[in-house]
TIMARTI-498023 format. One record per atom (N, C-alpha, C, O): residue in one letter; y, x, z. Coordinates in steps of 0.02 Angstrom, whole numbers, plus 32768, in hexadecimal, padded with zeros to 4 digits. Layout:
REM TIMARTI-498023
AYXZ...
END
This chain:
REM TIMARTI-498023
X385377D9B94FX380C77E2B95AX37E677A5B941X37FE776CB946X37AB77B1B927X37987776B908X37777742B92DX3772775EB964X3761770FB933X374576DEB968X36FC7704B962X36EA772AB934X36CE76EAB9ABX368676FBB9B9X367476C1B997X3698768EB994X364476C8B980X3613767EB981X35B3768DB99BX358C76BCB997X35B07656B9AEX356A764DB9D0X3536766BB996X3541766BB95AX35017682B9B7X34D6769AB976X34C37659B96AX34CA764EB92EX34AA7620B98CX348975DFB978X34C775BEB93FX34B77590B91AX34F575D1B93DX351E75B4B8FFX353175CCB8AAX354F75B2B87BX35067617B8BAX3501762DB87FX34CC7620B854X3491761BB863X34E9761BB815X34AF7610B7DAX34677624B7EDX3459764DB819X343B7602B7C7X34057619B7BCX33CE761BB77FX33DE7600B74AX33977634B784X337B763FB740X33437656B752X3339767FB77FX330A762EB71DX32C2764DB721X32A07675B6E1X3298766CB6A5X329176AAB719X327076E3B6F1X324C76D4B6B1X321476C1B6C2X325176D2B664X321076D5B640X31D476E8B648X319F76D3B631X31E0770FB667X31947737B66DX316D772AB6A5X3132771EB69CX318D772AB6F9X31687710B71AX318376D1B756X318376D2B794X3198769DB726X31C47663B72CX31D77669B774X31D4763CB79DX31E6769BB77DX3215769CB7E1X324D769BB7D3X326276AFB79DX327E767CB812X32CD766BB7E9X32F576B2B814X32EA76CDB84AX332E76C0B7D5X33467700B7F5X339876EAB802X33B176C0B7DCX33B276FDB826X340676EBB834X34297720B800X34167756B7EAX347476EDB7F3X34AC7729B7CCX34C3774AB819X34D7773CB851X34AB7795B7DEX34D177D3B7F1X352877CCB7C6X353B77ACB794X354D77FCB7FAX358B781BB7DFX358C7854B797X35B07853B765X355E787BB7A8X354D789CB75CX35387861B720X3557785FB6EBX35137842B729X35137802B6E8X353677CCB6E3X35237795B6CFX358677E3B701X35C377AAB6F7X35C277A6B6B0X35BF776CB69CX35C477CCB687X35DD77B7B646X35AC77BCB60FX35BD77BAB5D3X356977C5B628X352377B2B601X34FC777EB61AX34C37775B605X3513775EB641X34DD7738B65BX34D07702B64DX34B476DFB677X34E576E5B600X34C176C1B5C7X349076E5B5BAX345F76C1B5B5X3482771EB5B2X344F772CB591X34217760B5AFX34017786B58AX341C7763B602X33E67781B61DX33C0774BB620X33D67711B61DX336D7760B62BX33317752B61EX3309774FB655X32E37723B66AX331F77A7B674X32D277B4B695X32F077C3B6DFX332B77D4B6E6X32C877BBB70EX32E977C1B746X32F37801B76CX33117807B7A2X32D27836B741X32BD789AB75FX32B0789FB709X32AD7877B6DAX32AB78F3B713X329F7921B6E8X32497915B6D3X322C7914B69CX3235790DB70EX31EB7903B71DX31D078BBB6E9X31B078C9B6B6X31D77894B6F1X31E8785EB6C1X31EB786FB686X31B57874B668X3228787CB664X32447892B635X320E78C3B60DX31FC78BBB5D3X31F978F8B63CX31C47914B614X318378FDB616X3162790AB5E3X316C78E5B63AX312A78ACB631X3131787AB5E2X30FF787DB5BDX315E7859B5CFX316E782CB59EX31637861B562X313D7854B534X318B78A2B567X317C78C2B522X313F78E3B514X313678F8B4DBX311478EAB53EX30DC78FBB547X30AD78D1B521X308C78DEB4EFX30B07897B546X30937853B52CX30AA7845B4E9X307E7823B4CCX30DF7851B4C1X30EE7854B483X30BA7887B463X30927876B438X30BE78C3B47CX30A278F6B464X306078F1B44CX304D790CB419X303D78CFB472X2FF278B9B483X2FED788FB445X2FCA78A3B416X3013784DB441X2FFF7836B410X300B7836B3C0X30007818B38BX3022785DB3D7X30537877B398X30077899B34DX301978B1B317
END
Protein backbone atom coordinates (compact mmCIF):
# COMPACT_ATOMS: atom_id res chain seq x y z
CA UNK A 1 0.00 0.00 0.00
CA UNK A 2 1.47 3.17 -0.76
CA UNK A 3 2.44 5.71 2.11
CA UNK A 4 -0.29 8.76 3.02
CA UNK A 5 1.23 11.99 2.87
CA UNK A 6 -0.03 15.27 4.45
CA UNK A 7 -1.78 17.52 1.94
CA UNK A 8 0.60 20.45 3.41
CA UNK A 9 3.54 18.37 1.81
CA UNK A 10 2.38 18.18 -1.56
CA UNK A 11 3.51 20.26 -4.44
CA UNK A 12 2.19 23.33 -5.33
CA UNK A 13 1.45 25.80 -8.11
CA UNK A 14 -0.08 29.09 -9.08
CA UNK A 15 -2.80 29.45 -11.33
CA UNK A 16 -1.93 31.68 -14.56
CA UNK A 17 -4.92 33.03 -14.77
CA UNK A 18 -6.08 33.77 -11.37
CA UNK A 19 -2.64 33.48 -9.46
CA UNK A 20 -4.38 31.15 -6.52
CA UNK A 21 -2.12 28.21 -5.69
CA UNK A 22 -3.62 24.77 -6.52
CA UNK A 23 -2.19 21.32 -4.89
CA UNK A 24 -0.96 18.04 -7.03
CA UNK A 25 -3.70 15.89 -7.72
CA UNK A 26 -3.17 11.98 -8.35
CA UNK A 27 -4.70 12.31 -11.89
CA UNK A 28 -1.74 14.89 -12.82
CA UNK A 29 1.03 12.40 -11.52
CA UNK A 30 2.49 12.21 -14.79
CA UNK A 31 1.58 15.76 -16.31
CA UNK A 32 2.24 17.83 -13.78
CA UNK A 33 5.15 19.64 -15.51
CA UNK A 34 2.89 20.94 -17.55
CA UNK A 35 -0.51 21.84 -15.89
CA UNK A 36 -1.27 25.50 -15.78
CA UNK A 37 -4.63 26.15 -14.57
CA UNK A 38 -6.08 25.25 -11.44
CA UNK A 39 -10.18 24.20 -12.87
CA UNK A 40 -11.65 23.89 -16.19
CA UNK A 41 -13.10 27.29 -15.27
CA UNK A 42 -9.70 28.90 -15.56
CA UNK A 43 -8.63 27.11 -18.40
CA UNK A 44 -11.54 28.42 -20.28
CA UNK A 45 -11.38 32.01 -19.13
CA UNK A 46 -7.53 32.16 -20.62
CA UNK A 47 -8.82 30.94 -24.09
CA UNK A 48 -11.38 33.28 -24.15
CA UNK A 49 -9.05 36.05 -23.36
CA UNK A 50 -6.92 34.76 -26.29
CA UNK A 51 -9.93 34.88 -28.31
CA UNK A 52 -10.67 38.49 -27.52
CA UNK A 53 -7.50 39.59 -28.49
CA UNK A 54 -6.86 37.80 -31.08
Amino acid sequence: MAKMRKKSDLPTKLCVVCDRPFTWRKKWEKVWADVKYCSDACRMKKRAREAQTS
